[in-house]
N, C-alpha and C positions, 0 to 999 in steps of 0.2 A: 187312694190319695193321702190321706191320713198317714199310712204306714209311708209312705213314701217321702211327704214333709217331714217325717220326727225319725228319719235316719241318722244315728250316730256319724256315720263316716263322712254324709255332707256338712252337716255343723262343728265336726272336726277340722274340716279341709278351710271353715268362714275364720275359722279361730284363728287357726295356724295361717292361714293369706294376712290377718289381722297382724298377728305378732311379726313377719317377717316385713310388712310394708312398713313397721314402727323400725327395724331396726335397720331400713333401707334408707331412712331418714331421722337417724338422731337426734340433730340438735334438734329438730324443727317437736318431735315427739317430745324430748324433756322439757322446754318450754312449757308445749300445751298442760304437759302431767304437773310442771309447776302454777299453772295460772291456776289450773285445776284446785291443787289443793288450797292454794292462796285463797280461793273462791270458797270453799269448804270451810276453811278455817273464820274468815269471815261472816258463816252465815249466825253464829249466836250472837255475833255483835252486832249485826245488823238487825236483829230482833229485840236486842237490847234496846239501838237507837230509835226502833217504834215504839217502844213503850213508854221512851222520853217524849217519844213526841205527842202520846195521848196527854201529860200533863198541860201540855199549850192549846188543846184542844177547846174551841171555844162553841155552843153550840149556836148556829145559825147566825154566823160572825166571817167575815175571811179569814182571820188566823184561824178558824177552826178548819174549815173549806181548806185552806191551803196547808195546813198539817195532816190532817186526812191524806190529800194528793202528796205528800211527802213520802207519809205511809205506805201509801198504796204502790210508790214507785219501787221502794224496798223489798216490800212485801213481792213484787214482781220479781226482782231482781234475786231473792232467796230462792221464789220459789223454780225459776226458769237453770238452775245450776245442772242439775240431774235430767230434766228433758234435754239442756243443753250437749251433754255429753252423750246421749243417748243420739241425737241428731247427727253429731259429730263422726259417730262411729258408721251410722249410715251413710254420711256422706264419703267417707273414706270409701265403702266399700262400691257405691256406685259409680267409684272412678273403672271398677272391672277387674282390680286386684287379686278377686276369689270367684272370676267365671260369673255364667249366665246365674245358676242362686246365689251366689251373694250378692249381685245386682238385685236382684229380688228382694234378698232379705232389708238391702240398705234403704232400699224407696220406703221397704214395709216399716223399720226404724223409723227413719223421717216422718211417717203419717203417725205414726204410734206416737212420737218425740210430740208432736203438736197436740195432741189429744192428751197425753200427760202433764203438760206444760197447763193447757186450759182447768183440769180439774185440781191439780197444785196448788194453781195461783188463791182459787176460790177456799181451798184444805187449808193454804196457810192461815187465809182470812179468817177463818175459824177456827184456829190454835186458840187454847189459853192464853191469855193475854195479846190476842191477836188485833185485828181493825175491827172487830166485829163485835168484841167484848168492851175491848177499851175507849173504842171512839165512835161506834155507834150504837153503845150500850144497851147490847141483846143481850135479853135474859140466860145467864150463864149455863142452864139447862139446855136449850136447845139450839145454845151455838157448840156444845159440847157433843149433843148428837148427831147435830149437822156434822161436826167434821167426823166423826164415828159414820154416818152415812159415805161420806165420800170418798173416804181410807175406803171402806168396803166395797163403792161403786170401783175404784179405782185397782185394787189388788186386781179384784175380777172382772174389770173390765177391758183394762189394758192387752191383759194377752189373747183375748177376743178383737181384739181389733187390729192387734197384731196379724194375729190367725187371718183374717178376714182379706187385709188387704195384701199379706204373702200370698191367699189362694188370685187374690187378682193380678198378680205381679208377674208370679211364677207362670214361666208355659205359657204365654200369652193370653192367663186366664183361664187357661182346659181346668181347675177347679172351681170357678168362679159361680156355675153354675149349679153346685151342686155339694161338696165340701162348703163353699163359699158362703153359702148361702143358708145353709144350717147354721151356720155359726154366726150370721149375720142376727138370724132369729134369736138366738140364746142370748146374742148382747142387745137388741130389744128389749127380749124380754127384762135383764134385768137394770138397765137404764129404766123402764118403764114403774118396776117396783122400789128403784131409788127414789123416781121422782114423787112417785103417791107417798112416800114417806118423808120427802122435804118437802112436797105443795099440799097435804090436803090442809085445808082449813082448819078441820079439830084434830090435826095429826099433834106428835110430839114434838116439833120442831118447832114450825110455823104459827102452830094453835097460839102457843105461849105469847107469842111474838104480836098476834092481831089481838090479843085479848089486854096489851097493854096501849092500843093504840084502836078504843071501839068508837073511837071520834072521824076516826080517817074514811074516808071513801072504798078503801081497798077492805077494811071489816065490813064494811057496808054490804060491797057485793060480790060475798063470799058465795053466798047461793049461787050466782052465776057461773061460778068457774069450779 
């Protein structure tokens, strides 16, 4: 199964269906490659514009509530640029452009595209100078390894999920059971070890985080969880 996924000649044939369906449609292709880069070229500005907005940041205030939600809108909108194109390219391909696997590979896209998009949004939130630094002033320490956590959930986890839902895709599933399903376990497992490294209590992340706030209920019942 394995050797049969990671053949050269079918991800040649995804490539090349790819390049000839852009140049079957021109204008409609330079457009998207401009909106693209327009969107690229936008995102330090738009990381700019959140930084302005932690200065209006007020705490436990509506201009602070609604500069945050400003934030956060941004903050989506950078981070969703690259799952977006990545969605994109699968949805081309599930028009049937590159045959029965690249229908495969496009759905597998798609699913991957939303699973990247999800841990982005939260990677941006935790950049330097991000929402998490500036407007909801976490200890710089472990919003620093938080996103160090999610870069790493995310490197290795993406193409595990990728992997996972091409083996469900492809063949009606004939790896799903078995390919599929290994691979399913290894990104368990390491979803599992990201998350004991962002939730435990006295870990390096979150520890930092309840030990500034041992008035709250959520220090409280830390034993519990």
């Amino acid at each position: 199964g394995l050797v049969d996924l990671a053949s050269v000649a079918r991800w040649y044939q995804v490539g090349q269906a790819l390049a000839e369906d852009a140049l079957r449609i021109p204008l409609f292709s330079s457009a998207l490659a401009c909106g693209l880069l327009l969107l690229l070229g936008l995102r330090s500005r738009l990381r700019n514009l959140m930084k302005g907005l932690a200065a209006n940041a007020t705490s436990r205030s509506l201009v602070g509530t609604m500069t945050i939600t400003s934030a956060l809108l941004l903050n989506i909108a950078v981070a969703s640029v690259w799952p977006f194109v990545m969605w994109l390219v699968g949805r081309r391909l599930t028009a049937g452009v590159a045959g029965e696997f690249g229908i495969a590979v496009g759905e597998s896209l798609k699913t991957t595209a939303l699973v990247f998009c999800s841990i982005e949004v939260f990677r941006q939130i935790c950049r330097s100078g991000g929402i998490a630094a500036l407007h909801l002033k976490w200890p710089e320490q472990s919003v620093r390894r938080l996103h160090t956590t999610l870069l790493t959930l995310m490197t290795a986890g993406l193409p595990l999920v990728f992997a996972v839902a091409l083996a469900e895709n492809w063949q009606d599933g004939m790896w799903a059971d078995s390919l599929g399903r290994m691979l399913f376990v290894a990104g368990m497992c390491l979803l599992t070890m990201s998350a004991r490294q962002m939730l435990h209590p006295n870990g390096r992340v979150l520890g930092q985080i309840l030990q500034r706030h041992q008035d709250g209920w959520f220090y409280r019942g830390q034993k519990l969880w």
